[in-house]
C-alpha positions in Angstrom: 27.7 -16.5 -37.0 27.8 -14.3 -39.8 30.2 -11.3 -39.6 29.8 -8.0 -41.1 32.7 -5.9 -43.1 33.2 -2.4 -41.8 31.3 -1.3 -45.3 28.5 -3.6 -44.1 28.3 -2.1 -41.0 28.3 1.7 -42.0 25.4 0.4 -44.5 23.7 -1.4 -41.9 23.7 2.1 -39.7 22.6 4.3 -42.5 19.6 2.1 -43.5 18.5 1.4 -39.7 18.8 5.1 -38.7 16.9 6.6 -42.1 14.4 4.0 -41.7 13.9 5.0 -38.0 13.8 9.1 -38.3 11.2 8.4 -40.7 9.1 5.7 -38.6 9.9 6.3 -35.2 7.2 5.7 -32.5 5.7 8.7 -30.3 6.6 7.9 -27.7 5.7 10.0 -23.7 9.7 9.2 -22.4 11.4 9.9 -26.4 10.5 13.9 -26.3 13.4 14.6 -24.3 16.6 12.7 -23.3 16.4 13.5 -19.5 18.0 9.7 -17.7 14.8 10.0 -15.5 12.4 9.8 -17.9 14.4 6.9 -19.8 15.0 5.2 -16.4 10.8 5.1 -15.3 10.5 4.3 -18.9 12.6 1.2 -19.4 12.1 -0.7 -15.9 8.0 0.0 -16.7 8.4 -1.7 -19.8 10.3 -4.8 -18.3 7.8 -7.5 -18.7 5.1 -5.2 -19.9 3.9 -4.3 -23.0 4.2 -0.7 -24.7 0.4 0.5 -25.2 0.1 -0.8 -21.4 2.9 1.2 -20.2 2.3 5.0 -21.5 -0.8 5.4 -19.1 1.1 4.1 -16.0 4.7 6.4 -17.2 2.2 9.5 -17.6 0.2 9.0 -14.3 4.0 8.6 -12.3 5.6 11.6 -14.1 2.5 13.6 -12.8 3.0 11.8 -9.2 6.6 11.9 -9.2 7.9 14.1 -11.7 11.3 14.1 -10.6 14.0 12.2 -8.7 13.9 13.5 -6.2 10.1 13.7 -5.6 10.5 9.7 -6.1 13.4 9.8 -3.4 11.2 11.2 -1.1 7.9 9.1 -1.9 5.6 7.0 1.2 5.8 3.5 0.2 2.2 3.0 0.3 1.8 6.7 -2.2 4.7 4.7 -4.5 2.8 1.0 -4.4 -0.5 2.9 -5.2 1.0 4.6 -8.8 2.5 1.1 -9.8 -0.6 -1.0 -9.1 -1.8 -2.8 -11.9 1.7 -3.3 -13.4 3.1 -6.2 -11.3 6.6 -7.5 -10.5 6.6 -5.0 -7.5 9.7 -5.1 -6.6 10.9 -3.3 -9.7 8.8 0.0 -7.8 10.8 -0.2 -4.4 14.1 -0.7 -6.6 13.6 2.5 -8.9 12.3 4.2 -5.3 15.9 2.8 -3.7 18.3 3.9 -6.4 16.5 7.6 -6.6 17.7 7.7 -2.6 21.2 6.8 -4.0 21.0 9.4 -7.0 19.8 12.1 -4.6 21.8 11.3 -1.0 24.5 9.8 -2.4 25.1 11.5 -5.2 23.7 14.4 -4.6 21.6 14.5 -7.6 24.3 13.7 -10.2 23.9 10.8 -12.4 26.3 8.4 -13.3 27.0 9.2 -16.8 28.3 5.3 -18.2 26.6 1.9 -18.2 28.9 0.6 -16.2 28.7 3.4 -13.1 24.5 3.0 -13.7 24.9 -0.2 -12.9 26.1 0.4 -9.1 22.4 1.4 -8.9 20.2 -0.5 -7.2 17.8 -2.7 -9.7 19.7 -1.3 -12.7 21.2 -4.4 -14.9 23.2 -4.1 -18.1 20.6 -3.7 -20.8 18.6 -0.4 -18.5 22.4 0.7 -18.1 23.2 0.7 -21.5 19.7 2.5 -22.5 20.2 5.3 -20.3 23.6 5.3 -21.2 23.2 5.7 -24.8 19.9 7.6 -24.8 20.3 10.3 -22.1 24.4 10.5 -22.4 25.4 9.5 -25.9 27.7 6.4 -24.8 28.2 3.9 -27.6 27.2 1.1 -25.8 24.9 -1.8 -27.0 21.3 -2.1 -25.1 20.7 -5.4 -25.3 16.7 -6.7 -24.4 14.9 -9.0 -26.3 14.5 -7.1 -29.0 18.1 -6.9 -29.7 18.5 -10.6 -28.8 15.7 -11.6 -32.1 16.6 -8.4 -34.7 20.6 -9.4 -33.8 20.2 -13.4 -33.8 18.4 -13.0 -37.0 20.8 -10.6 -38.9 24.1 -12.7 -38.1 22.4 -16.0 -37.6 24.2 -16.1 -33.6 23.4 -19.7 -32.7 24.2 -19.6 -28.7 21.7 -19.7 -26.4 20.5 -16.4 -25.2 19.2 -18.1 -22.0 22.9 -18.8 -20.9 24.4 -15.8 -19.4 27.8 -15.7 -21.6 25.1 -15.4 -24.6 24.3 -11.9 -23.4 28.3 -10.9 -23.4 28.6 -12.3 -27.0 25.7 -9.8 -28.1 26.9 -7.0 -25.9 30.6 -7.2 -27.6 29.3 -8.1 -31.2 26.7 -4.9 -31.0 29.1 -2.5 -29.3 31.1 -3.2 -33.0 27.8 -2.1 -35.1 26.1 0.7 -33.0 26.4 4.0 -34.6 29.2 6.3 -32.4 27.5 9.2 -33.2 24.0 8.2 -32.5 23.9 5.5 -30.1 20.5 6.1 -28.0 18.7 6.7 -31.7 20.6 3.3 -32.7 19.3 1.4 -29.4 15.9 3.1 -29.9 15.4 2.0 -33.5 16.6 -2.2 -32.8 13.4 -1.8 -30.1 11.6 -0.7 -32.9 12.8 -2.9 -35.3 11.8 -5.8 -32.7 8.5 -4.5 -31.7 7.5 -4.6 -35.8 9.0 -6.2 -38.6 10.8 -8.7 -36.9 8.3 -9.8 -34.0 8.6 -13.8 -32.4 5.8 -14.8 -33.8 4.5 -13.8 -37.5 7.3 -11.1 -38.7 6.6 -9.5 -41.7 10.6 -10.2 -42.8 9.8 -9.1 -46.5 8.6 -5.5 -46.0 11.9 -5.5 -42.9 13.8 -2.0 -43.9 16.5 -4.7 -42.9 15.5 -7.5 -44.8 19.2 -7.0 -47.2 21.3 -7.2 -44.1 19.1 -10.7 -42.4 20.9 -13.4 -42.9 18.6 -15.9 -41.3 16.0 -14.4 -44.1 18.6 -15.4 -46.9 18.5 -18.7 -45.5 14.9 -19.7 -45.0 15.3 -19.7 -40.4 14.0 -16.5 -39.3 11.6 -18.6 -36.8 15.2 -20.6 -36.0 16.3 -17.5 -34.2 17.1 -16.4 -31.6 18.0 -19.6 -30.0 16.4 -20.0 -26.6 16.0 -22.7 -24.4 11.9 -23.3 -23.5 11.5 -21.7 -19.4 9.3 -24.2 -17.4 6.2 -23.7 -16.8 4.8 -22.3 -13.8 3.9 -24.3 -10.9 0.4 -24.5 -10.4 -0.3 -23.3 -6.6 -4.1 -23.9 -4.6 -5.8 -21.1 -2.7 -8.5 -20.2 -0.9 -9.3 -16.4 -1.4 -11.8 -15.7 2.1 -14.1 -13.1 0.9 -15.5 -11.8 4.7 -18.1 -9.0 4.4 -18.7 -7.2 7.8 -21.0 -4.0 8.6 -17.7 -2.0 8.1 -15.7 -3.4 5.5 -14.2 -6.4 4.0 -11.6 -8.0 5.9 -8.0 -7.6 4.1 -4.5 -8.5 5.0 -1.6 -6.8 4.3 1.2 -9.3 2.3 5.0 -9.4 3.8 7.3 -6.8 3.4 9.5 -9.6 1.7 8.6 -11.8 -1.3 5.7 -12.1 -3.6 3.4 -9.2 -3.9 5.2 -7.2 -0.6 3.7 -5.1 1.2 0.3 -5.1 -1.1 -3.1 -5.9 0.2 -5.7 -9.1 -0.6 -8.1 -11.0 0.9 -7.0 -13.5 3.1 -5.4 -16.3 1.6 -5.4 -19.8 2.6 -2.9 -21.8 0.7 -4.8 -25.5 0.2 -1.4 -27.6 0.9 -1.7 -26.0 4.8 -5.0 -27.9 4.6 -4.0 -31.3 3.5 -2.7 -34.4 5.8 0.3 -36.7 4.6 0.1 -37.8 0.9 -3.6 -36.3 0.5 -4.6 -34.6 -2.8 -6.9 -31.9 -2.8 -9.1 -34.1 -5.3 -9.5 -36.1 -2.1 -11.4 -33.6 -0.6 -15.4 -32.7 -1.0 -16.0 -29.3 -0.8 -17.3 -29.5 2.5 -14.4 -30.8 3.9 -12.6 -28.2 2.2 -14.8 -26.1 3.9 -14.8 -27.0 7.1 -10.8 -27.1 7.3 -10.6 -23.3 5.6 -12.9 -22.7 8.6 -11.2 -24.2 11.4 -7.6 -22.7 9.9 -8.8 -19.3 10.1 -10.6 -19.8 13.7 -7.2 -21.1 14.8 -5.1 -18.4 13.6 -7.6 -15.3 14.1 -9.9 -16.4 16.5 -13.0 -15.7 14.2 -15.3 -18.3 13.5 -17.1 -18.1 10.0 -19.5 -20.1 8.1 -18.1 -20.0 4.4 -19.4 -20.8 1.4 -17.9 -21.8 -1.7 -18.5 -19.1 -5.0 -19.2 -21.5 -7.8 -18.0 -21.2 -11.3 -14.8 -20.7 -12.7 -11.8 -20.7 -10.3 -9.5 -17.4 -10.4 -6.3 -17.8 -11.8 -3.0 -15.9 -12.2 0.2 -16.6 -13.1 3.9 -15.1 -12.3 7.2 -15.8 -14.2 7.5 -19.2 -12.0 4.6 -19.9 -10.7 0.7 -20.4 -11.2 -2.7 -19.7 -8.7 -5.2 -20.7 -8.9 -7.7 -19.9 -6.5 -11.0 -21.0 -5.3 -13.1 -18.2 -3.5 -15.2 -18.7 -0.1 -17.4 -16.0 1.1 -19.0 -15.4 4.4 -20.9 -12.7 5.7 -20.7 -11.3 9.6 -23.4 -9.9 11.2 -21.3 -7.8 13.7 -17.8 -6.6 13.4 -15.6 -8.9 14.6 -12.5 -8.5 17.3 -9.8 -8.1 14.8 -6.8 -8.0 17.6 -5.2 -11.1 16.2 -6.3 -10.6 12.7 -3.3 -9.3 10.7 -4.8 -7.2 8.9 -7.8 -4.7 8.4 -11.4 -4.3 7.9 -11.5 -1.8 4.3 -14.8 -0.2 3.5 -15.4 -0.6 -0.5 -15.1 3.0 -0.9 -11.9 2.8 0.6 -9.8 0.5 -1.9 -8.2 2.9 -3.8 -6.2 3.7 -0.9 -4.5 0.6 -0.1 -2.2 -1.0 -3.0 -3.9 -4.1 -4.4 -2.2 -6.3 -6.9 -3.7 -7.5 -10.2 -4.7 -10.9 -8.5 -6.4 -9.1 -5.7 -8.4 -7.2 -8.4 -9.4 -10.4 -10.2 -10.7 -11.5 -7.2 -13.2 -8.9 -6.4 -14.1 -8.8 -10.0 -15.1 -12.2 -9.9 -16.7 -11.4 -6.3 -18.5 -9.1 -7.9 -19.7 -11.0 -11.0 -21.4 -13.4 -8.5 -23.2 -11.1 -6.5 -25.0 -9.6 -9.0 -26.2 -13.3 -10.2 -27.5 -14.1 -6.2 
């Protein structure tokens, strides 16, 4: 790993910090320094892209415009503003830690990374953000962004997949980040890491950086960070049960615990419940597939349907670990049926933008819609 003299690192600050006053991004959560709007900000833009966040951070500002309005959110009204963004338990975390800020705490932030932290859903790179952003601690930030601008300037060859990695960063950027502007520092490595030095294609020679980049000097930029590959998501089977009645579509509402919580799809059937020992679903016709998807939701609701299969492509989604893909069956009942042991609703169409839906559940009706039009 290369190492930086104290001249180097007062260098590094200057260049970084004119570079960034001068190309900073407009940004809704930079105009002011309030820890609310950083917090909102930075656990929106976990696993979500920039341009896809501002609408979503403007729409909950005008929803929830403060802490305590958050605190005091339904869970349904709080679901609702955060569909379409996914990883929904990152909602019912910021909702959990505004209760601590506002009962606990009685509305007084922690001021340092490490009392953020005692938050609920609040890890060490959000702490050190709102940290250095909204109270002017020195403390490092340390995403993915810092991981690649960082790995690349002093060529850090340990894994940033391995959790002492993230230590060796945090200690090694606590040494270069500027005392006197820490959040602007922080601010201007996501910036750095969201342009000129990108994964894939970084434009290294126009880098306002590019004197301090080691791994440029050598030829590796591409080399760095070092990462280990994630697996890839395991592919999963569905049946998605599109069931039109003269009231609505039937809907269920997803646990309160795991995947998706406490959103609403159609009913889903997962294919393995449908298979006997060692059988592969490439055993199975799709009349057999049929006929089991049938009899599975007969036995567990007591309503008998007559499905049929939407041809075409197969909906798919994928999550960090895992993969649907899911086939879609539709049916159509003539009366409404006795939903007693149904758990669920029946949802008029004009009524969807009540109930929180994740992004799966709108690529199915999208695709349910796509062939209607074409019957």
């Amino acid at each position: 790993m290369e190492h930086w003299s104290e001249q180097t690192i007062v260098a590094f600050r200057q260049t970084l910090l004119a570079w960034y006053d001068k190309n900073k991004r407009d940004l809704p959560w930079r105009r002011d320094h309030d820890p609310y709007h950083v917090w909102v900000s930075e656990i929106m833009l976990q696993q979500t892209q920039v341009n896809t966040v501002i609408p979503y951070y403007e729409r909950f500002m005008r929803t929830f415009p403060t802490v305590n309005d958050l605190s005091a959110a339904q869970p349904e009204q709080l679901l609702k503003a955060w569909e379409g963004l996914g990883y929904y338990s990152r909602a019912r975390n910021l909702q959990r830690a505004a209760q601590e800020i506002v009962e606990d705490r009685h509305g007084v932030w922690p001021e340092t990374a490490e009392k953020l932290q005692e938050l609920t859903g609040i890890g060490p790179y959000t702490a050190g953000a709102i940290a250095s952003i909204a109270f002017g601690e020195p403390v490092a930030a340390v995403d993915g962004n810092a991981f690649r601008v960082f790995g690349r300037l002093l060529t850090i060859d340990d894994d940033i997949t391995k959790p002492a990695t993230r230590k060796l960063f945090e200690a090694t950027i606590d040494k270069i980040i500027d005392p006197n502007r820490p959040g602007d520092f922080n601010q201007a490595i996501m910036d750095l890491g969201s342009s000129y030095m990108t994964a894939k294609n970084p434009n290294v020679e126009q880098s306002p950086v590019k004197e301090f980049d080691q791994s440029y000097k050598t030829g590796h930029v591409l080399d760095y960070p070092v990462k280990t590959a994630k697996p890839r998501p395991v592919p999963v089977d569905y049946i998605a049960l599109v069931v039109n009645t003269p009231d609505g579509y039937l809907m269920t509402k997803r646990p309160s615990n795991g995947l998706l919580a406490n959103l609403w799809t159609f009913p889903l059937i997962k294919i393995d419940d449908l298979l006997k020992d060692d059988e592969q679903l490439s055993d199975l016709m799709d009349v057999d597939l049929v006929q089991r998807a049938q009899q599975a939701f007969a036995t567990e609701t007591e309503i008998s349907l007559s499905l049929a299969p939407i041809g075409g492509r197969q909906v798919t989604h994928t999550f960090t670990h895992l993969k649907w893909q899911i086939q879609i069956f539709s049916a159509e009942l003539k009366q409404r049926p006795d939903i007693s042991l149904f758990a669920g609703e029946i949802v008029p169409e004009r009524a969807f933008n009540e109930y929180p839906m994740p992004v799966v559940q709108q690529k199915l009706w999208q695709r349910w819609l796509a062939a209607s039009t074409k019957k």
